[in-house]
N, C-alpha and C positions, 0 to 999 in steps of 0.2 A: 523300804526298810522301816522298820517298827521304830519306836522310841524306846523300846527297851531292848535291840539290839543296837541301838546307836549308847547305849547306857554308856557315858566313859569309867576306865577304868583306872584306877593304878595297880600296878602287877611289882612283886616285890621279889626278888629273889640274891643269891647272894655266889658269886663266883671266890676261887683261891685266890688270885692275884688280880692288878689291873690290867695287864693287856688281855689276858680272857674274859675279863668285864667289858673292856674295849671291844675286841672281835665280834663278842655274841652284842654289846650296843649296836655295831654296824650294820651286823649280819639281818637284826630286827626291821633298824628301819630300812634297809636296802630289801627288802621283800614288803614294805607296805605292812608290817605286824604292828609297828607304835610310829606314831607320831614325834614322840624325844623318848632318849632315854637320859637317867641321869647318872654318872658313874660319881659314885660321893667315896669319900674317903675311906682306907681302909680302917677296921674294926677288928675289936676282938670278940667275937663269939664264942658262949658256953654252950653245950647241948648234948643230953646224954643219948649213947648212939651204942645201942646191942648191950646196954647195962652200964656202960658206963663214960660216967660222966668228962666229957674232949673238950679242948678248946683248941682252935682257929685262929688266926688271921686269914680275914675273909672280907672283899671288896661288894660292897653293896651298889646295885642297881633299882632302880625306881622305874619303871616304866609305862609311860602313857599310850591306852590302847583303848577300845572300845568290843564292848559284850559279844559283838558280831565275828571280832576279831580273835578272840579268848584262846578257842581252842587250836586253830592254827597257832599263835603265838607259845602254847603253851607245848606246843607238839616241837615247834622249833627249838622251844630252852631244853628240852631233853634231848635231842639230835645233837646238839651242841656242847651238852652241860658235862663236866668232869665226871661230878658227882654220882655215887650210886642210887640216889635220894636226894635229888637237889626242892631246897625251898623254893614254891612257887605258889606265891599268894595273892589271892585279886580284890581289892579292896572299893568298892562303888564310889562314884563322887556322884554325891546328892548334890552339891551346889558348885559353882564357878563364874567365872567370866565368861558369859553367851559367845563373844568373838572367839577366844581360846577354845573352849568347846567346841565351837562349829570348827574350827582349823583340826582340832584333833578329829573329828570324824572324817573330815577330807583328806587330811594326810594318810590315815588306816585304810581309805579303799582300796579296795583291788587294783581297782582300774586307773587313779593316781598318777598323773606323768612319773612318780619316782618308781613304780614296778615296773 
Protein backbone atom coordinates (compact mmCIF):
# COMPACT_ATOMS: atom_id res chain seq x y z
CA UNK A 1 0.00 0.00 0.00
CA UNK A 2 1.28 3.51 -1.21
CA UNK A 3 1.45 6.44 1.18
CA UNK A 4 -0.90 8.13 -0.57
CA UNK A 5 -3.46 5.56 -0.36
CA UNK A 6 -2.81 5.27 3.29
CA UNK A 7 -3.54 9.43 2.87
CA UNK A 8 -6.15 9.79 6.08
CA UNK A 9 -9.04 11.34 5.55
CA UNK A 10 -11.93 13.22 7.13
CA UNK A 11 -15.16 12.61 5.19
CA UNK A 12 -17.88 15.04 6.18
CA UNK A 13 -21.42 14.57 5.56
CA UNK A 14 -24.72 15.46 7.19
CA UNK A 15 -27.81 12.99 8.00
CA UNK A 16 -31.82 14.21 9.00
CA UNK A 17 -31.77 13.17 12.49
CA UNK A 18 -29.57 11.20 14.92
CA UNK A 19 -30.30 7.66 14.91
CA UNK A 20 -29.64 7.76 10.91
CA UNK A 21 -26.44 9.36 11.85
CA UNK A 22 -26.10 6.52 14.44
CA UNK A 23 -26.96 3.59 11.91
CA UNK A 24 -24.94 4.72 8.99
CA UNK A 25 -21.92 5.53 12.03
CA UNK A 26 -22.13 1.77 12.75
CA UNK A 27 -22.94 0.52 9.48
CA UNK A 28 -19.23 2.43 8.40
CA UNK A 29 -17.24 1.05 10.97
CA UNK A 30 -18.83 -2.54 11.02
CA UNK A 31 -17.55 -2.96 7.30
CA UNK A 32 -13.94 -1.57 7.98
CA UNK A 33 -14.93 2.01 5.86
CA UNK A 34 -13.56 4.41 9.02
CA UNK A 35 -11.86 3.91 11.79
CA UNK A 36 -14.43 6.59 14.39
CA UNK A 37 -17.01 8.26 13.30
CA UNK A 38 -18.16 11.35 15.14
CA UNK A 39 -21.91 11.92 15.41
CA UNK A 40 -21.87 15.90 16.83
CA UNK A 41 -24.72 17.68 17.67
CA UNK A 42 -27.64 18.64 15.69
CA UNK A 43 -27.46 21.99 13.46
CA UNK A 44 -29.19 24.14 11.50
CA UNK A 45 -28.35 24.19 7.72
CA UNK A 46 -29.06 26.84 4.87
CA UNK A 47 -28.66 25.49 1.34
CA UNK A 48 -30.37 26.52 -1.81
CA UNK A 49 -31.67 23.27 -3.42
CA UNK A 50 -33.49 23.50 -7.26
CA UNK A 51 -33.71 27.52 -6.70
CA UNK A 52 -34.29 27.85 -3.62
CA UNK A 53 -33.02 28.68 -0.72
CA UNK A 54 -34.16 25.39 2.53
CA UNK A 55 -33.21 25.18 5.80
CA UNK A 56 -32.75 21.90 7.81
CA UNK A 57 -32.16 20.40 10.94
CA UNK A 58 -29.44 18.11 10.14
CA UNK A 59 -27.09 15.94 12.37
CA UNK A 60 -23.59 16.06 11.34
CA UNK A 61 -21.01 13.19 11.11
CA UNK A 62 -17.11 13.62 10.75
CA UNK A 63 -15.49 10.54 9.75
CA UNK A 64 -12.16 9.06 9.87
CA UNK A 65 -11.09 6.96 6.82
CA UNK A 66 -8.24 6.61 4.69
CA UNK A 67 -7.75 7.39 0.58
CA UNK A 68 -7.68 3.54 -0.09
CA UNK A 69 -10.86 3.39 1.57
CA UNK A 70 -12.68 6.58 -0.21
CA UNK A 71 -14.63 5.13 -2.62
CA UNK A 72 -16.12 2.19 -0.88
CA UNK A 73 -16.97 4.52 2.01
CA UNK A 74 -18.36 6.90 -0.16
CA UNK A 75 -20.48 4.08 -2.25
CA UNK A 76 -21.78 3.06 1.19
CA UNK A 77 -23.10 6.75 2.48
CA UNK A 78 -25.18 6.71 -0.67
CA UNK A 79 -26.63 3.03 -0.25
CA UNK A 80 -27.56 4.35 3.11
CA UNK A 81 -28.19 8.02 2.74
CA UNK A 82 -31.89 9.48 2.82
CA UNK A 83 -30.91 12.09 0.74
CA UNK A 84 -31.27 12.64 -2.98
CA UNK A 85 -27.97 14.65 -3.05
CA UNK A 86 -26.38 13.85 0.27
CA UNK A 87 -23.15 16.04 1.32
CA UNK A 88 -20.02 14.02 1.02
CA UNK A 89 -16.83 15.68 1.56
CA UNK A 90 -13.17 14.32 1.89
CA UNK A 91 -10.96 16.54 3.57
CA UNK A 92 -6.85 15.32 3.67
CA UNK A 93 -4.98 15.48 6.91
CA UNK A 94 -1.61 16.69 6.26
CA UNK A 95 -0.62 16.27 9.84
CA UNK A 96 -1.48 14.28 13.17
CA UNK A 97 -0.48 12.01 15.92
CA UNK A 98 1.85 9.24 14.10
CA UNK A 99 0.12 6.54 16.66
CA UNK A 100 -3.57 7.86 15.93
CA UNK A 101 -2.70 7.63 12.25
CA UNK A 102 -1.14 4.39 12.09
CA UNK A 103 -4.49 3.02 14.32
CA UNK A 104 -6.62 4.74 11.62
CA UNK A 105 -5.01 2.85 8.83
CA UNK A 106 -5.30 -0.48 10.70
CA UNK A 107 -8.72 -0.11 11.81
CA UNK A 108 -9.92 0.92 7.57
CA UNK A 109 -8.27 -2.57 6.42
CA UNK A 110 -10.22 -4.86 4.83
CA UNK A 111 -8.83 -7.56 6.46
CA UNK A 112 -9.16 -5.87 10.28
CA UNK A 113 -10.44 -8.48 12.82
CA UNK A 114 -13.50 -6.04 13.02
CA UNK A 115 -14.69 -7.07 9.01
Amino acid sequence: MTAEMNQPLIVLTNLPDTPAAEALAMKLLAANLAACVNVLAPCTSFYRWRGVVERASETPLLIKTTADRYAALEAAILDAHPYELPEIVAVPVEHGHAAYLRWLAEETTPDSPAS
